[in-house]
Phi, psi and omega in degrees: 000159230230315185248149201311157175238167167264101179280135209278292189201131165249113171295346181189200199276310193237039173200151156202201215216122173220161168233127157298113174280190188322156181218171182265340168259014177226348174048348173226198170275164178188163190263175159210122148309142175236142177223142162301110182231138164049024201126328197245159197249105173266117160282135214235299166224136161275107179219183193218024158223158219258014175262293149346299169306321194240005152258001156284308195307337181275270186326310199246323183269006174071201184271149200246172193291140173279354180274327172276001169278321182305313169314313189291356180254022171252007171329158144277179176290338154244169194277165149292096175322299159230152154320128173325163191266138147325138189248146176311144166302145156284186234229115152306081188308136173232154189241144220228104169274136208248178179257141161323112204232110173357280173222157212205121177280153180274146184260104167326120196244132137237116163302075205285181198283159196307120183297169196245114188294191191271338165273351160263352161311282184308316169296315170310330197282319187302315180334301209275342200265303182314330174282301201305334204283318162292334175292311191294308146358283187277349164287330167274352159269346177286312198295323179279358159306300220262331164277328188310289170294319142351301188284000000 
C-alpha cells in the first residue's frame, strides 16, 4: 500500500484490521482486512461498518485473539465516514451595484400542487387495490375467452 495505514488490531498471526485513509476514489476512511501472504500485508476486503467487519473477521480470519476480539467489540458502529465540517466565515455584507435592466419578458410561475394529506394517501392506495383487482378481473375473462376458443 503506497499510504501508511493506522493499525486497529492484529487478530492473529496471518490476519489483522487497519484503517485506510480517504482516498480520491474512496473520498473516506474505511477498515480493511489484511491477511499476511509471503511476508507481506495483502488487503483482502474493505468496509467502513463494524457489523459488515467483524462477520468477515468471523467468516475469514480463523481464531482470533481474545484480547483483539474485544478491541474489535469497542468499535464504533462506523468508520469515520467524513471530517467534521469546517465552520464557515460569517457572512460578509457587500454593497452590490445592479445595472438597469431595459426590459423584462414576463416570466412563467408554476404553482405546484396542493401536497398531499393522509386522506388522499389513503385513497390512492383504495385507487390502487381497486385497479390491480379489475386488472386480474380482466386477465381472467380473457383467459377464458382464449380457452374457449381454443377447445
Amino acid at each position: 500500500m503506497s499510504k501508511a495505514v493506522e493499525l486497529v488490531v492484529e487478530l492473529n498471526s496471518d490476519w489483522r484490521v487497519v484503517v485506510l485513509p480517504g482516498a480520491p476514489w474512496r473520498r473516506s476512511k474505511a477498515w480493511c482486512l489484511q491477511q499476511r501472504v509471503a511476508g507481506d500485508w495483502q488487503g483482502k476486503h474493505i468496509v467502513r461498518s463494524k457489523v459488515m467487519l467483524l462477520n468477515i473477521v468471523l467468516g475469514r480470519a480463523g481464531p482470533v485473539d481474545p484480547l483483539a476480539a474485544a478491541v474489535l467489540e469497542a468499535l464504533p458502529p462506523r468508520v469515520d465516514i467524513r471530517p467534521a465540517a469546517k465552520p464557515k466565515p460569517a457572512a460578509v455584507a457587500r454593497t452590490v451595484r445592479a445595472a438597469p435592466v431595459a426590459s423584462i419578458a414576463p416570466a412563467v410561475v408554476q404553482i405546484p400542487a396542493k401536497p398531499d394529506g393522509i386522506h388522499y394517501a389513503a385513497g390512492r392506495e383504495r385507487r390502487a387495490i381497486e385497479r390491480a383487482r379489475v386488472d386480474e378481473e380482466r386477465a381472467r375473462a380473457e383467459e377464458r375467452y382464449w380457452r374457449g376458443i381454443l377447445k
